[in-house]
Jmol script that loads the backbone (N, CA, C; Angstrom):
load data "model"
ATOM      1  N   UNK A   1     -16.097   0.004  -0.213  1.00  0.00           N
ATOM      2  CA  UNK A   1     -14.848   0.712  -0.319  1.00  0.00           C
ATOM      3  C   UNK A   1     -13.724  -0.284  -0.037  1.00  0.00           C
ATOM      4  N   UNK A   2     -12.501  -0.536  -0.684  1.00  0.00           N
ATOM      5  CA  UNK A   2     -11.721  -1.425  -0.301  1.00  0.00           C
ATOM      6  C   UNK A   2     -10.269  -0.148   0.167  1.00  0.00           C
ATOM      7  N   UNK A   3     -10.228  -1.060   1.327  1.00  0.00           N
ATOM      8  CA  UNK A   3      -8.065  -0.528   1.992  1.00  0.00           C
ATOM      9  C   UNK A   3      -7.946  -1.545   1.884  1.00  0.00           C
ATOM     10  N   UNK A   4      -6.412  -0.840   1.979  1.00  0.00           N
ATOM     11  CA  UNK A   4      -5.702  -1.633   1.716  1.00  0.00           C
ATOM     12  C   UNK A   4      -4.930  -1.808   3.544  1.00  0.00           C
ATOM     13  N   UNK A   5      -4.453  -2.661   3.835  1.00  0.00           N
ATOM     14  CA  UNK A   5      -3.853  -2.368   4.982  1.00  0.00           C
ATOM     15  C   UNK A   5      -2.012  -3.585   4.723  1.00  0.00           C
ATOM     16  N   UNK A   6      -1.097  -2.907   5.522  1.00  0.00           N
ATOM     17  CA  UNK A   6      -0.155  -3.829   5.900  1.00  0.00           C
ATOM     18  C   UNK A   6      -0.141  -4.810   6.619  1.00  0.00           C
ATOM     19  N   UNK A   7       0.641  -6.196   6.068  1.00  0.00           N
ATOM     20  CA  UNK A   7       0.609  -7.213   6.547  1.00  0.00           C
ATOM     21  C   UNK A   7       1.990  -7.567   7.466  1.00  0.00           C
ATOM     22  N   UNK A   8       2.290  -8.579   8.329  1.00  0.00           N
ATOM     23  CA  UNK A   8       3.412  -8.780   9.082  1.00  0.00           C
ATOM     24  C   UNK A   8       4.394  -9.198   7.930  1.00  0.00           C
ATOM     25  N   UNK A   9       4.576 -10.028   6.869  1.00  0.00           N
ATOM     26  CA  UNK A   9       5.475  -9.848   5.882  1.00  0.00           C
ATOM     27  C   UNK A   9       5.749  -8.568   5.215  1.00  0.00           C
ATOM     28  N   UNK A  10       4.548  -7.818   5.041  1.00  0.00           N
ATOM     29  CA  UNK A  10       5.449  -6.223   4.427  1.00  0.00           C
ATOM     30  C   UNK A  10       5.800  -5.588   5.257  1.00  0.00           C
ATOM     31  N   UNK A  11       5.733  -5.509   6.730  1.00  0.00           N
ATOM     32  CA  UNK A  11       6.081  -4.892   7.254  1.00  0.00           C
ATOM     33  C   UNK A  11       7.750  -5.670   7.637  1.00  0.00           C
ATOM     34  N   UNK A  12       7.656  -7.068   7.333  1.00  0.00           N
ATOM     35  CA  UNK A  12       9.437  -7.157   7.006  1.00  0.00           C
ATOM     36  C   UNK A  12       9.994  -7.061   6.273  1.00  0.00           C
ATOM     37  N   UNK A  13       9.715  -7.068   5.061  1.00  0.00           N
ATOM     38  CA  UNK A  13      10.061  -6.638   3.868  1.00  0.00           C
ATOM     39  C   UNK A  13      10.281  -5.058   3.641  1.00  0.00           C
ATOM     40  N   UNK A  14      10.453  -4.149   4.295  1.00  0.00           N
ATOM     41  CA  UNK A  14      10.397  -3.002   3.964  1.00  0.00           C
ATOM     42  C   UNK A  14      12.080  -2.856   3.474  1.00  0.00           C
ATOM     43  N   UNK A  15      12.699  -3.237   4.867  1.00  0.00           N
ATOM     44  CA  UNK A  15      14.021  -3.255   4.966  1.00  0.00           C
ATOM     45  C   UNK A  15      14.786  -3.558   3.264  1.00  0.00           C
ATOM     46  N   UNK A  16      14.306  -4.614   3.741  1.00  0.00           N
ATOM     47  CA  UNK A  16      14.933  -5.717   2.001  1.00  0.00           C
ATOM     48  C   UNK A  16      14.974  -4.654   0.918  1.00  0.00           C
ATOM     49  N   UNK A  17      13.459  -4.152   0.731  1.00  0.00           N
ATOM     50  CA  UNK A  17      13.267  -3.028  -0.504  1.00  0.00           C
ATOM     51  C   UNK A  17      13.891  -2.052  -0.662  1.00  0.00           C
ATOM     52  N   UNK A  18      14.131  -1.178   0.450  1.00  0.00           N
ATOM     53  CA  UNK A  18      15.273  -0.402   0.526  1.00  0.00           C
ATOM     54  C   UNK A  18      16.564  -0.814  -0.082  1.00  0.00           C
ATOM     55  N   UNK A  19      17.042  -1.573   0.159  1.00  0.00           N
ATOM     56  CA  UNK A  19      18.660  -2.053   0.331  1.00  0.00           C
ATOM     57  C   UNK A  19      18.478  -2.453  -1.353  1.00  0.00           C
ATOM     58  N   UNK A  20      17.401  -2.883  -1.987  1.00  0.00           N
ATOM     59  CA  UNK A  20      17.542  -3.419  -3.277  1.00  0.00           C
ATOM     60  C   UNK A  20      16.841  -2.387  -4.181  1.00  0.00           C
ATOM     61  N   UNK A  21      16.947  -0.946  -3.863  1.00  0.00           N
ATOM     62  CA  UNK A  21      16.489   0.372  -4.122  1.00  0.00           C
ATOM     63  C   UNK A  21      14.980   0.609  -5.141  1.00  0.00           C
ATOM     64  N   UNK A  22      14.133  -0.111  -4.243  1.00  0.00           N
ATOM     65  CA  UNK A  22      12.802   0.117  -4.800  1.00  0.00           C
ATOM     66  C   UNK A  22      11.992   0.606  -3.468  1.00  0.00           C
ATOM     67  N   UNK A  23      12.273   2.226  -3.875  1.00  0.00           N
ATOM     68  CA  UNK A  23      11.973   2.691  -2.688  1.00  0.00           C
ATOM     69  C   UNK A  23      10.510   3.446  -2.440  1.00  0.00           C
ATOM     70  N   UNK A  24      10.098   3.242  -3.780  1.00  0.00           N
ATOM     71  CA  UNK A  24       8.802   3.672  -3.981  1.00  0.00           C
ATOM     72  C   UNK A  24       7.719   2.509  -3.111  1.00  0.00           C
ATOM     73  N   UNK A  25       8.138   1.296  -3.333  1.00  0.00           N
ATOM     74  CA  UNK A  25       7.300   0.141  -2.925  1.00  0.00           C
ATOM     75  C   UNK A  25       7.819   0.047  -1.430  1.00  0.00           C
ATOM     76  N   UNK A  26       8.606   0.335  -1.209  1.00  0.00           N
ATOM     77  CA  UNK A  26       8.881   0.348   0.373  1.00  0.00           C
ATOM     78  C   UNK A  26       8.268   1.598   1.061  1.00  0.00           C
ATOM     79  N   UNK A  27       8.489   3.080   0.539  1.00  0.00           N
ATOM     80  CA  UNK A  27       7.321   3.823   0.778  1.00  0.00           C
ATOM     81  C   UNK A  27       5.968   3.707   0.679  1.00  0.00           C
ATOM     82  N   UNK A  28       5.547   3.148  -0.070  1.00  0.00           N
ATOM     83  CA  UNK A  28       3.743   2.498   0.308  1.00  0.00           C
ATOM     84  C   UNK A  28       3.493   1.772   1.511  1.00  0.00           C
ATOM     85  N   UNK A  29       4.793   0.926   1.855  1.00  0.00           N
ATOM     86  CA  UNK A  29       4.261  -0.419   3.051  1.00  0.00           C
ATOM     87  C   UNK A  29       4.689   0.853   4.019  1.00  0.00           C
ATOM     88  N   UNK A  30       5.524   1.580   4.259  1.00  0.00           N
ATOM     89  CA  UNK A  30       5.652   2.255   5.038  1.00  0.00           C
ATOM     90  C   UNK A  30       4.299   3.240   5.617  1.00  0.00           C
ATOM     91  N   UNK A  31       4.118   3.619   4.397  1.00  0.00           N
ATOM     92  CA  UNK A  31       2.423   5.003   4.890  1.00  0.00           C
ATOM     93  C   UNK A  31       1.708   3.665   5.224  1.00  0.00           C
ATOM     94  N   UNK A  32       1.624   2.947   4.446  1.00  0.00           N
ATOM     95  CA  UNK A  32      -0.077   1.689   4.788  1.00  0.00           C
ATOM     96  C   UNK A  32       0.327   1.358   6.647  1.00  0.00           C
ATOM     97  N   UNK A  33       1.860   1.081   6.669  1.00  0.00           N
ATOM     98  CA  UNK A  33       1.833   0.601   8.528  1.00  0.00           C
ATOM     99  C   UNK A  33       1.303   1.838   9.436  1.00  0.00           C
ATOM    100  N   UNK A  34       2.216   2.960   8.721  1.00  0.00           N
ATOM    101  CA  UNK A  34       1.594   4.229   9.666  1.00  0.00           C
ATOM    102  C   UNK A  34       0.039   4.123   9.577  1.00  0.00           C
ATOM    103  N   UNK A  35      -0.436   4.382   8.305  1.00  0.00           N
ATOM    104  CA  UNK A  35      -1.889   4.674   8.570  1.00  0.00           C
ATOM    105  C   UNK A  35      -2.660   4.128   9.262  1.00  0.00           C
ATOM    106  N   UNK A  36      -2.296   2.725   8.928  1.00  0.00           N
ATOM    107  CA  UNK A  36      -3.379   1.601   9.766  1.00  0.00           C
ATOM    108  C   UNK A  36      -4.428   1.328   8.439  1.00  0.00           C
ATOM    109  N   UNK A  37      -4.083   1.290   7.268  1.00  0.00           N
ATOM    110  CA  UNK A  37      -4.603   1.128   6.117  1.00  0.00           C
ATOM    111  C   UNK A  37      -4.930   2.321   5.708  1.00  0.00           C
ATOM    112  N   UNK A  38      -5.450   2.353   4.018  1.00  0.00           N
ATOM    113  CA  UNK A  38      -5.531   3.403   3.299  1.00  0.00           C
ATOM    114  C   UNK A  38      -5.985   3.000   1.911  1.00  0.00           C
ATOM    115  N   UNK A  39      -6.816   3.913   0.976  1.00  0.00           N
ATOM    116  CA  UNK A  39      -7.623   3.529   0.032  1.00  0.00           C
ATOM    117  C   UNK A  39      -6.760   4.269  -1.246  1.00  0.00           C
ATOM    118  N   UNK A  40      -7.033   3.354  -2.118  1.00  0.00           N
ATOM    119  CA  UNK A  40      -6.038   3.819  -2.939  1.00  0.00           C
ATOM    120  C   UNK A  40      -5.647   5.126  -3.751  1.00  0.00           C
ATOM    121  N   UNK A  41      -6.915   6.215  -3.973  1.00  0.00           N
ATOM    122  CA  UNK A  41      -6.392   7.615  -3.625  1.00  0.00           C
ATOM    123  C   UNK A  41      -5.637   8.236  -2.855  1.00  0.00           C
ATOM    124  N   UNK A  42      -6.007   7.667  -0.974  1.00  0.00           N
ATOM    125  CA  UNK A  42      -5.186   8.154  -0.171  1.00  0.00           C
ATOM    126  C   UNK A  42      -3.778   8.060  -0.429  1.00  0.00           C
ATOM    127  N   UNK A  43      -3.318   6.854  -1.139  1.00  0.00           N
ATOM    128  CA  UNK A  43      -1.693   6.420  -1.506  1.00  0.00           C
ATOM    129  C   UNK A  43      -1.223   6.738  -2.762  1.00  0.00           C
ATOM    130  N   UNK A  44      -2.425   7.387  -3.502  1.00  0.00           N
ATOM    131  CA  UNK A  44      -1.970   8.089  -4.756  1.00  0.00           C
ATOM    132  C   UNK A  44      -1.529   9.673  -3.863  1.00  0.00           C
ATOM    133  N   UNK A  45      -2.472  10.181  -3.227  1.00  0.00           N
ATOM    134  CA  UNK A  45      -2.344  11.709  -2.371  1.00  0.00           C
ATOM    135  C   UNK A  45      -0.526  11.618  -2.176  1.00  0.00           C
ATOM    136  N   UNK A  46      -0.536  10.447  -1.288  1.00  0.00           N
ATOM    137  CA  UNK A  46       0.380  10.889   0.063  1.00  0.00           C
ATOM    138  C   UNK A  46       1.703  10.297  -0.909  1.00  0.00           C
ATOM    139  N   UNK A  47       1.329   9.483  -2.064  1.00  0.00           N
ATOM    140  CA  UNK A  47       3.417   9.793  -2.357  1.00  0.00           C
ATOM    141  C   UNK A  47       3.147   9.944  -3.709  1.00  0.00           C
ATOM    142  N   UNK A  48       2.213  11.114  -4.092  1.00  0.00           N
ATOM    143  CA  UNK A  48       2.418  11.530  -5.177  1.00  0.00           C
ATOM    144  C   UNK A  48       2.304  10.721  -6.540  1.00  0.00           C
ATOM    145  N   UNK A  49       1.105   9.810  -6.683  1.00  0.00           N
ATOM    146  CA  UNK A  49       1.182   8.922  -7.970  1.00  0.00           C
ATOM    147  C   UNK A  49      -0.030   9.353  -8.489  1.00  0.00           C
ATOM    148  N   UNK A  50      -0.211   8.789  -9.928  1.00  0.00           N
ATOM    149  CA  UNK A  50      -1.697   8.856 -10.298  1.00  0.00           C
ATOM    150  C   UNK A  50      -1.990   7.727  -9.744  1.00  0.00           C
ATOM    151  N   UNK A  51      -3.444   8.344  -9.897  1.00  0.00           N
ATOM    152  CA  UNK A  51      -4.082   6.976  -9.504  1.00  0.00           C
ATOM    153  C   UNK A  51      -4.160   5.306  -9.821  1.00  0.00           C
ATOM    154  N   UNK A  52      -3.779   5.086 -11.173  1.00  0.00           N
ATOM    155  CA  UNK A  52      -3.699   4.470 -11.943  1.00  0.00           C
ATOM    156  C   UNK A  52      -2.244   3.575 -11.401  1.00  0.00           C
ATOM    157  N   UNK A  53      -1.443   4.247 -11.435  1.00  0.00           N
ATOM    158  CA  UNK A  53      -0.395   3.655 -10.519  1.00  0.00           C
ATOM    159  C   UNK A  53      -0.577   3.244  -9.504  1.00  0.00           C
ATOM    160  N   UNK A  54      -1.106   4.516  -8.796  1.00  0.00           N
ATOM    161  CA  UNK A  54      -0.914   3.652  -7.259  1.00  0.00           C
ATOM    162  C   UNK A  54      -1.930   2.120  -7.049  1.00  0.00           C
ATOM    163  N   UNK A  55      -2.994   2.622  -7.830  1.00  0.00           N
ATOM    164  CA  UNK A  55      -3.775   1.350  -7.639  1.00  0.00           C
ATOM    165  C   UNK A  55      -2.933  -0.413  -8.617  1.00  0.00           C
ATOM    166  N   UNK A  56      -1.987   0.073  -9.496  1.00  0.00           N
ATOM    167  CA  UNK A  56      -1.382  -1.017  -9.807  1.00  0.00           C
ATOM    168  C   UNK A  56      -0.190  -1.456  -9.369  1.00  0.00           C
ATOM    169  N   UNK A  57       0.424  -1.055  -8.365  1.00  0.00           N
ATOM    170  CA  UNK A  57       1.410  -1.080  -7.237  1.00  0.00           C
ATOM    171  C   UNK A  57       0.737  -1.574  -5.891  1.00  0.00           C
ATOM    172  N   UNK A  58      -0.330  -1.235  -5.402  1.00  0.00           N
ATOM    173  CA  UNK A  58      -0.918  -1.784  -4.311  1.00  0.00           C
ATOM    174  C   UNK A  58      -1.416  -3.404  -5.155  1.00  0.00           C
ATOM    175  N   UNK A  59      -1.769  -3.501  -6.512  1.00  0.00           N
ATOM    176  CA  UNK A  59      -2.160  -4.678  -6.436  1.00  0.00           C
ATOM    177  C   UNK A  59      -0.653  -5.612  -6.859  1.00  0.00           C
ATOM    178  N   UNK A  60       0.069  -5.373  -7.129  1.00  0.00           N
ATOM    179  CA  UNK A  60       1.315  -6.080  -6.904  1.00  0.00           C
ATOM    180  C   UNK A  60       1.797  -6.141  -5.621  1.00  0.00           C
ATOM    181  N   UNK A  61       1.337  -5.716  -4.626  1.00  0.00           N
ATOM    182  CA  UNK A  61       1.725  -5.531  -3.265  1.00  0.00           C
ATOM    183  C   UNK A  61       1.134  -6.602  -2.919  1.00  0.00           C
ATOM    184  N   UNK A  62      -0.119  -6.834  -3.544  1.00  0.00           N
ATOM    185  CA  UNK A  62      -1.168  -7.740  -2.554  1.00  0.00           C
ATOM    186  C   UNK A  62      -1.118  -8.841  -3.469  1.00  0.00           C
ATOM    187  N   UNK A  63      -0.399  -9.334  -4.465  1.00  0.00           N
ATOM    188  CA  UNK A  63      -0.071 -10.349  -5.043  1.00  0.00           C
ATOM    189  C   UNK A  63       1.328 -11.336  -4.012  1.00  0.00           C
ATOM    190  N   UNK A  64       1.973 -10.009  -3.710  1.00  0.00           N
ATOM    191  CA  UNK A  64       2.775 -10.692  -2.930  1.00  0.00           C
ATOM    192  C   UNK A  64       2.793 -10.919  -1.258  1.00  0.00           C
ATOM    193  N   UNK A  65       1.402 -10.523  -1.251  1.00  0.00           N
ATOM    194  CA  UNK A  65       1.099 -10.952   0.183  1.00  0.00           C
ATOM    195  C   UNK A  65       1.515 -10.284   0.980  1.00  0.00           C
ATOM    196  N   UNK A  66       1.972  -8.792   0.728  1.00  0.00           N
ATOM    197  CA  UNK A  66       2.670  -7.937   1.494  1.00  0.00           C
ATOM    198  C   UNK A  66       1.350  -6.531   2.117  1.00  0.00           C
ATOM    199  N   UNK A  67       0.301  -6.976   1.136  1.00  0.00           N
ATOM    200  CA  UNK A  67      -0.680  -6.021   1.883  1.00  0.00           C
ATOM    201  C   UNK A  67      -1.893  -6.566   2.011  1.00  0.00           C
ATOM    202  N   UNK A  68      -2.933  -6.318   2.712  1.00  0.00           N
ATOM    203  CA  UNK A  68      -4.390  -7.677   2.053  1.00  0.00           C
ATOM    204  C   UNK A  68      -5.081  -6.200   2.218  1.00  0.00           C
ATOM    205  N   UNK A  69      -6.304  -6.659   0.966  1.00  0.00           N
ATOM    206  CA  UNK A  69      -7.393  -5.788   0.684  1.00  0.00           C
ATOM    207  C   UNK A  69      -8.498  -5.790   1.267  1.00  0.00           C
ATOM    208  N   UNK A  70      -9.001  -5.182   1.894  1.00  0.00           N
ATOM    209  CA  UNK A  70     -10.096  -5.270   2.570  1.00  0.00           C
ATOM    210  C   UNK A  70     -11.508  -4.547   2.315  1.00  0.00           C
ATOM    211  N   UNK A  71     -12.284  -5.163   1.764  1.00  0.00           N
ATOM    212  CA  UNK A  71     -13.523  -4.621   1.224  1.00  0.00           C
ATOM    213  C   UNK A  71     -14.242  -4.363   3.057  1.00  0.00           C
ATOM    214  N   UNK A  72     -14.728  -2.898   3.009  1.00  0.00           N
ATOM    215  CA  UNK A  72     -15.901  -2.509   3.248  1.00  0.00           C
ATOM    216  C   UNK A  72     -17.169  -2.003   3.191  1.00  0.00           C
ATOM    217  N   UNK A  73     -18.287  -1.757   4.033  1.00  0.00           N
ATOM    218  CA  UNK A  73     -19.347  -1.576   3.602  1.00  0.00           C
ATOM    219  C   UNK A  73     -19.712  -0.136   3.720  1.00  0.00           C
ATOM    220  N   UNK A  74     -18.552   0.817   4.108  1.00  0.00           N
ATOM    221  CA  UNK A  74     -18.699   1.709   4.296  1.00  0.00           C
ATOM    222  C   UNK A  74     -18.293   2.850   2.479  1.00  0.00           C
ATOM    223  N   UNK A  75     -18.895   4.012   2.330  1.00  0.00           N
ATOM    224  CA  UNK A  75     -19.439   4.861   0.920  1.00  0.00           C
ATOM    225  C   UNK A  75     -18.761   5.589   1.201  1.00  0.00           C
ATOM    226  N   UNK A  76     -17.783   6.187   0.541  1.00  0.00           N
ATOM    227  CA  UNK A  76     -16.798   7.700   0.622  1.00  0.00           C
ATOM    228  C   UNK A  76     -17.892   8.749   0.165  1.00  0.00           C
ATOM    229  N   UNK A  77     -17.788   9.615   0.998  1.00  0.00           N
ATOM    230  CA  UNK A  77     -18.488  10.477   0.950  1.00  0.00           C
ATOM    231  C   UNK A  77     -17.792  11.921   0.616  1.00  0.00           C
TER     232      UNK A  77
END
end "model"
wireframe off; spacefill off
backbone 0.3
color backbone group
């Protein structure tokens, strides 16, 4: 299963995103800090995307080093 979790650069970057009104991508780093990571359904659920999106927004996230992916060994059940 891979999360995604926030990194100490997205979590400074949130600010920036706001102010340069991409507030969708600043709402993701925002739920990922609350959650303590989250799989990419969970971030399709919680701000309303398809899936398809959200999973191609988290990977532009993690291109920019603002989230890292974390494979586990754990099976959604």
């Amino acid at each position: 299963m891979e999360l995604y979790v926030l990194t100490r650069s997205g979590r400074e970057v949130i600010p920036a995103l706001l102010r340069a009104g991409r507030d969708v991508e600043a709402n993701i780093l925002d739920f990922l800090g609350k959650a303590e990571g989250a799989t990419v359904e969970q971030v399709a659920d919680a701000m309303h995307l398809d899936r398809k999106r959200a999973y191609d927004m988290l990977r532009s996230l993690s291109a920019n080093r603002w989230v890292w992916r974390k494979m586990t060994k754990l099976v959604p059940f």
